[in-house]
MARVEX-73472 format. One record per residue (C-alpha): x, y, z. Coordinates in steps of 0.05 Angstrom, whole numbers, plus 32768, in hexadecimal, padded with zeros to 4 digits. Example, Ala and Ser with C-alpha at 12.3 -4.5 7.8 and 13.67 -1.06 7.14 Angstrom:
MARVEX-73472
80F67FA6809C;81117FEB808F;
This chain:
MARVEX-73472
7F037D7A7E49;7EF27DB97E6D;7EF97DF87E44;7F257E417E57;7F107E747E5F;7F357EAC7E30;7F417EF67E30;7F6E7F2A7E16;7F987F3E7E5F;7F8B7F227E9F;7F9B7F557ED4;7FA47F397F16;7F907F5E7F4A;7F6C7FA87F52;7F8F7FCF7F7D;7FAE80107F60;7FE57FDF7F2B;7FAB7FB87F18;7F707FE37F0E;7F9780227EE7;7FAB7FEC7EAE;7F6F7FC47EB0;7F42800B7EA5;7F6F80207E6A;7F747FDE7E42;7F277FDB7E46;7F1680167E2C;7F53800F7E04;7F227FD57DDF;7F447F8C7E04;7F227F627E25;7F2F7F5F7E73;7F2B7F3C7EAE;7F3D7F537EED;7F4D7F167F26;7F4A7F2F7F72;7F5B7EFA7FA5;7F2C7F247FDB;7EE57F317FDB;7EC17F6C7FB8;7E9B7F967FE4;7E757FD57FDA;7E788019800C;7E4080028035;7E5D7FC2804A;7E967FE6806E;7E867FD880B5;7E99800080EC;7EBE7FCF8119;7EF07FA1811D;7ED67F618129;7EF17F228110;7EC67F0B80CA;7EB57F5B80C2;7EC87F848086;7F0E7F9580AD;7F217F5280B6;7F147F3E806A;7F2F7F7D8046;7F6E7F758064;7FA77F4C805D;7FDF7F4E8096;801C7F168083;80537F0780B6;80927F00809F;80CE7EF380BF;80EE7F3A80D8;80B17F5880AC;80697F5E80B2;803C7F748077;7FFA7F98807A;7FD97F9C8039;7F917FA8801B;7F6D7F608005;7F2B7F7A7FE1;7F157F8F7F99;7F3A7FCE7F91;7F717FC27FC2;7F987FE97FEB;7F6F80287FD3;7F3780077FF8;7F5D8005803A;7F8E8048802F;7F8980848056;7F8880AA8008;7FD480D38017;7FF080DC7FD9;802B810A7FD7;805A80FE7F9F;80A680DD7FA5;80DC81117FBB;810681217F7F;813F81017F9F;812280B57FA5;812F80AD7F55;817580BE7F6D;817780817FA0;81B780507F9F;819A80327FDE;81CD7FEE7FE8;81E37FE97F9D;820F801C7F9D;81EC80377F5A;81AB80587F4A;816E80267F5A;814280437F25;8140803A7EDD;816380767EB4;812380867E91;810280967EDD;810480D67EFF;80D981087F1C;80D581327EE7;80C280F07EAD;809080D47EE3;806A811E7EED;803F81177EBF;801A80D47ED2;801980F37F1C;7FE781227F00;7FC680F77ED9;7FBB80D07F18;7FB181007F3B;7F7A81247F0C;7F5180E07F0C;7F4A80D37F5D;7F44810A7F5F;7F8681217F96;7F7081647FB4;7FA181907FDD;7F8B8192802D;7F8C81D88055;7F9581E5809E;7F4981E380A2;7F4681978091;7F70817F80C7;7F54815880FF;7F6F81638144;7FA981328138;7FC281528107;7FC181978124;7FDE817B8166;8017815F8137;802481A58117;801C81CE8155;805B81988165;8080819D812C;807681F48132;809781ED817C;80D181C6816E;80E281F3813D;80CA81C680F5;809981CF80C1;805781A980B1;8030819F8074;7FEA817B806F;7FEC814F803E;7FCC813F7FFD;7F9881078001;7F6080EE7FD4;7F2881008004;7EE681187FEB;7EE881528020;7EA1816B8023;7E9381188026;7EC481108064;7EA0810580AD;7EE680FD80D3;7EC980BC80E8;7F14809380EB;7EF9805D80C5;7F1880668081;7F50802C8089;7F1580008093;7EF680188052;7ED48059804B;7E84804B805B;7E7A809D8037;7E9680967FEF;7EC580CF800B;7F0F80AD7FFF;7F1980A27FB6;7F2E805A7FBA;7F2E80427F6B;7EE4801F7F7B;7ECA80657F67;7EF480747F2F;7F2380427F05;7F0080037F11;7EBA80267F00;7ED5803C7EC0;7EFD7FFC7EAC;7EB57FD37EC1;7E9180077E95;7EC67FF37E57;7EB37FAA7E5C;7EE87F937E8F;7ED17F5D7EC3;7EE57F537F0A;7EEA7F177F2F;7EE87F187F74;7F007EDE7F9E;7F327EBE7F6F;7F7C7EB47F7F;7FB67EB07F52;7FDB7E757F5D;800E7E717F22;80197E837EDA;80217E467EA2;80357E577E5B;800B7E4C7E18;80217E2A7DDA;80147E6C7DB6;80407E927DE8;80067EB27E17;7FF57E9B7E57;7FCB7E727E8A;7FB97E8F7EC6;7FA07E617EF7;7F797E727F37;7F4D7E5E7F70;7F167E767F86;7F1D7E8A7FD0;7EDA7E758008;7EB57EBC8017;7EC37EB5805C;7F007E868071;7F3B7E928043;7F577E578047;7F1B7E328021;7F1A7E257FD5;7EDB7E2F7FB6;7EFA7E0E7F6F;7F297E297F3A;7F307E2B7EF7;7F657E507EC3;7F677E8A7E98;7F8C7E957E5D;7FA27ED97E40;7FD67EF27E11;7FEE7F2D7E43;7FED7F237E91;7FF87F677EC7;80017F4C7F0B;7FF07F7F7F45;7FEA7F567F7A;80157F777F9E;805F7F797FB7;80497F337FE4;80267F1A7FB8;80427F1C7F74;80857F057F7C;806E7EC87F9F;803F7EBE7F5A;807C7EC37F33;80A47E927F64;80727E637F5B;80697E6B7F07;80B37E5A7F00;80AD7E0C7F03;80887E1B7EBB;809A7E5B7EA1;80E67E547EAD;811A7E7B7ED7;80FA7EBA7EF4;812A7EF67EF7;81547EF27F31;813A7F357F52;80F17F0F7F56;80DF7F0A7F99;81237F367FB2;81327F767FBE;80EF7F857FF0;80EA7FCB800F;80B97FDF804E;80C380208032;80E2802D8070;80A98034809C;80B1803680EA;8075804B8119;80838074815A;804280768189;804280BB81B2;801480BB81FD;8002810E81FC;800081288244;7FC681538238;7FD681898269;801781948242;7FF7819F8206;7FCD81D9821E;7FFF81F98239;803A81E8820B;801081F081CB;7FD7821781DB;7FA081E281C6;7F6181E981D7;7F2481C481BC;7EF181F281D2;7EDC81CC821A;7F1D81CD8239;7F3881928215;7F75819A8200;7F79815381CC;7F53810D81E2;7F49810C818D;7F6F80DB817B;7F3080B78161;7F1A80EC813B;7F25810480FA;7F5580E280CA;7F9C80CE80C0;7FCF80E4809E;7FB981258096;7FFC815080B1;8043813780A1;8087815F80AA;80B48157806B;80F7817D8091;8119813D8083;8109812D803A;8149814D802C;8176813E7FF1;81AC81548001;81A7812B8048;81D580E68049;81A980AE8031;8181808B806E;817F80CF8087;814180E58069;80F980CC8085;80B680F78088;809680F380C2;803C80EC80BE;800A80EF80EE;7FE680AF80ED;7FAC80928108;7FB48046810B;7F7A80288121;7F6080018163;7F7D7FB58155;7FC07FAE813E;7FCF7FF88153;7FC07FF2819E;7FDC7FA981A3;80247FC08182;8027800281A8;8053800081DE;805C8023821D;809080628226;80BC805A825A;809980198275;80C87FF382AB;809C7FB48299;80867F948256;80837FC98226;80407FB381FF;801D7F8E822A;80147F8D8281;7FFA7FBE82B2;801C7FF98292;7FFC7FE4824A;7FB57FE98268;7FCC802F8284;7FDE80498244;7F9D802A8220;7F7480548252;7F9A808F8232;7F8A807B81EC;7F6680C081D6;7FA080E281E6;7FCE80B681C2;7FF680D1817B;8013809F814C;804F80BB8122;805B809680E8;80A3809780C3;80B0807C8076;810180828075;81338061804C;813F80108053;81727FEA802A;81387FBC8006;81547F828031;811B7F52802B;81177F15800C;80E17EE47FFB;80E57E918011;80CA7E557FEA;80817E5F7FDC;804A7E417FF9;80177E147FE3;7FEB7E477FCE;7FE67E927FDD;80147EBB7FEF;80147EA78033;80047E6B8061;7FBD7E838084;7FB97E8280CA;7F717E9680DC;7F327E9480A6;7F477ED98091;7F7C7F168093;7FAE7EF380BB;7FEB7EC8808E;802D7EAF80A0;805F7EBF805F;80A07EAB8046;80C47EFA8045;80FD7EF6806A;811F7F41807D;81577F5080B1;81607F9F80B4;819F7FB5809A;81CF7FE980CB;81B9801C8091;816C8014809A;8176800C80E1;819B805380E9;8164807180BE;8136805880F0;8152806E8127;816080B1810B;811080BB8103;80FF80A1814B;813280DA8167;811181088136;80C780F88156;80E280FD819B;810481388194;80BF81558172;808F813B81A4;80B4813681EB;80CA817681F1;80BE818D8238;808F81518244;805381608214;805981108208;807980D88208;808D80A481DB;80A3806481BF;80AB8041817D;808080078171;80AD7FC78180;80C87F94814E;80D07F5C817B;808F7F428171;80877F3B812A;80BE7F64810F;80B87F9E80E3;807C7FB880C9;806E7FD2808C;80297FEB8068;803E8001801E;806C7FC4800C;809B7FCC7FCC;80C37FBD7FA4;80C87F667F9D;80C57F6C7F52;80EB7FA87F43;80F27FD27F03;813A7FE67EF1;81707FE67EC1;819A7FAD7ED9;817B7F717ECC;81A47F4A7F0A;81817F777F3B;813D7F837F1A;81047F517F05;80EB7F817ED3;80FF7FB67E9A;80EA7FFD7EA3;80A47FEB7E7C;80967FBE7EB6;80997F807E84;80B97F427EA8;81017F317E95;81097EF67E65;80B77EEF7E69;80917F207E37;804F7F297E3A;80577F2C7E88;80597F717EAF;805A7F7D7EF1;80337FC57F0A;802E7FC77F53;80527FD97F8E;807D7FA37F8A;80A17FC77F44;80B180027F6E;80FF7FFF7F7B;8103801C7FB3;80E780457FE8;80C580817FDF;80CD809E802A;808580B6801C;80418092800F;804F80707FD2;800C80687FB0;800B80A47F81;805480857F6D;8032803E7F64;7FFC805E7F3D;8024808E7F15;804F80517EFE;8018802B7EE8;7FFE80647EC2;8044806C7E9F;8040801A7E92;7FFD801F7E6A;8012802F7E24;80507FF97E28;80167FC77E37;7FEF7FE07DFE;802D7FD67DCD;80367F8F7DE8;7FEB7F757DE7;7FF37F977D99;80317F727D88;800C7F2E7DA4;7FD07F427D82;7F997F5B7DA7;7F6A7F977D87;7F807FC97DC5;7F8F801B7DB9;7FB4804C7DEA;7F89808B7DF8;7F5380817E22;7F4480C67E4B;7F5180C27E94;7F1580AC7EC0;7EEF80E57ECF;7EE580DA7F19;7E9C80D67F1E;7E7F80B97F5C;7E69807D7F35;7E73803D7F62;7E9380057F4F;7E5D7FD87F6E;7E5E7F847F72;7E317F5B7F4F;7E007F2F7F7F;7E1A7EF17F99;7E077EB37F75;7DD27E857F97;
């Protein structure tokens, strides 16, 4: 009979919900394991391209739903590996949210003012660091010099950038080659690895079985290196306490698939999905314009051509985050770099008479590319989507040996999300077309539907257990000893970033873990300092022969 393996908590996956628990239950004295279904890779293996089989290709994961389209990080340390490090904090009124209820989203014990202190906490650890005028590349300043004209404000924002670190190069979706943006490889996961916790890279979740003694299997396979859609084996863990952070397309589907063992899964499990409202506008500068309009000048004569350099978001205007605004009125608006790939394939064409994203005109506008701004809006949706049958395995049905997955969300834009939508495109035309400095066009969902980068909200904490999967502890409904601490327990959107929220939440979920590895009795302690952001890297362990 083979033997299994057994721990304290199994934490699946290390993004921002995984690695924040994993570090504090370590060093809180439990044993840990960490499962990531992507591979572990340290800062010189970023590589600056985007070739197929390259770092790019295997850090990310891009799932096509139907109406949605989900771009999410698939490495050891998750989306913090693939983020571009903005991390402003919720607007006071998002705790407020009724969104399509009709009544408050969020659970009474969650405001702005409760979840403060774990923003600085999370903030203290990265560490976050306030950005001046100085630090913004040429796309940002273009953006503010904008906003100025048409009569709005503009902030830079805060990131977790390692400043003096920064070289501008654009690569930092692609992972940051410098050690300059604080993904969690050079902060949480260091310090939960230093407390005895173990990572495993390469191993995907499958399901969750139940114990005899009331803890928990965790069974897995372990993913092929280079083509995803290999198994390389599997094998099952059992724990008294799992935290699943695989994120909001990813975890529900784990719970979907547990319930033909565990039992009835809350009914909000795999409901409820928000894109945080996210909509992308792609702006063509007419460079003459913006010399003359705005007064740019880089020093040659050239007015922009930077799209490439620098990094993105760095400016945003907040005008609209607005309580007092009618909800699905209120979006901020970023400056964005998104990257050669996706970003020139999706752009489309302003004012073309032909095809919009691809033709004679497309090749026009890709000769224009350094002159090209990307506007990025995170509104207000109506958390319309909803997650299909499982598959086999995964959380998606892989298309190509890696990144590329066809999934089982399903979301149709509601008239509300599609009014908050158009509300922001106005907004960006009305910023950026003003006597023809550029022009512009929002990024089409005919192709693949929406898009979304910071998913949320599939496994929501709340009040009301018929329209949230978990409690406000992030504990699983009717299944203790099960929380939930990603993205995917955010109820809403955040019409912001959200991964200071995602963090911050996690934070707050940490000592209601402790209490419940206690009560099911492992030797674990709330208390442990905050990591103390030393540029100690989380580095893999050689590959077996």
């Amino acid at each position: 009979m083979t033997s299994i393996e057994q721990t304290d908590v199994v934490v699946v996956g290390s993004g921002f919900g995984g690695a924040i628990p994993a570090y504090h239950l370590a060093a809180g004295g439990a044993r840990v394991v960490m499962l990531e279904r992507g591979p572990w890779l340290a800062s010189d293996e970023y590589q600056h391209d985007f070739l197929l089989g390259s770092s790019y290709t295997r850090i990310f994961d891009f799932t096509v739903g139907d109406g949605m389209s989900v771009l999410a990080g698939n490495c050891v340390g998750g989306g913090s590996v693939v983020y571009f490090a903005t991390m402003p904090r919720a607007p006071r009124f998002v705790f407020d949210r009724t969104g399509g209820l009709g009544r408050r989203m969020w659970p009474s014990s969650i405001d702005r003012d409760t979840l403060e202190p774990w923003y600085d906490i999370v903030s203290g650890a990265l560490p976050v660091t306030e950005q001046s005028w100085d630090d913004v590349p040429f796309a940002g300043g273009l953006f503010a010099a904008a906003c100025a004209r048409a009569g709005r404000t503009a902030n830079p924002v805060p990131s977790a950038i390692d400043k003096p670190r920064c070289t501008n190069c654009n690569w930092m979706m692609a992972g940051c080659r410098f050690d300059a943006k604080r993904s969690l490889l050079l902060n949480y996961l260091p310090a939960a690895l230093a407390h005895g916790a173990r990572i495993r890279p390469l191993h995907e979740v499958q399901r969750l079985t139940r114990t005899p003694t009331g803890g928990y299997q965790v069974h897995y396979d372990v993913v092929d290196d280079v083509d995803y859609r290999l198994t390389r084996g599997s094998g099952v863990i059992e724990a008294k306490i799992v935290v699943l952070a695989a994120g909001a397309g990813a975890t529900p589907v784990i719970l979907q698939r547990s319930a033909a063992a565990l039992g009835t899964m809350p009914p909000a499990v795999g409901r409820y999905f928000s894109g945080n409202g996210e909509r992308l506008n792609t702006a063509v500068v007419d460079e003459e314009r913006a010399r003359d309009l705005l007064g740019l000048d880089r020093g040659d004569g050239t007015a922009y051509e930077a799209y490439q350099i620098g990094r993105g978001p760095c400016v945003a205007t907040w005008d609209r985050l607005d309580g007092s605004l009618p909800e699905y009125s209120r979006f901020s608006l970023e400056q964005l770099y998104f990257p050669p790939g996706l970003g020139t394939v999706l752009a489309q064409v302003p004012g073309a008479t032909g095809p919009t994203w691809f033709g004679r005109e497309k090749k026009a506008m890709l000769r224009r590319w350094r002159s090209w701004l990307t506007v990025f809006t995170m509104s207000e949706d109506d958390n319309e989507g909803v997650f299909g049958a499982p598959p086999q395995r995964g959380n998606a049905e892989r298309i190509a040996q890696q990144m590329l997955g066809r999934g089982a969300l399903r979301y149709e834009p509601t008239v509300n999300t599609l009014r908050g939508w158009a509300e922001s495109d106005t907004e960006v035309r009305d910023i950026l077309e003003r006597d023809g400095l550029a022009r512009v066009s929002p990024w089409t969902n005919d192709q693949v539907g929406a898009y979304t980068v910071h998913p949320l909200s599939s496994c929501r904490i709340g009040d009301d257990p018929a329209t949230s999967a978990l409690d406000d502890r992030h504990e699983l409904r009717d299944h203790p000893g099960i929380f939930v601490t990603d993205g995917s327990a955010v109820p809403g959107a955040l019409t912001v970033n959200p991964a200071l929220t995602i963090a911050a939440l996690a934070e707050r979920a940490v000592p209601g873990l402790v209490r419940a590895a206690q009560r099911r009795g492992v030797t674990v302690r709330y208390g442990a300092p905050s990591p103390d952001g030393t540029r100690t890297v989380a580095v893999p362990p050689p590959l077996a022969a």
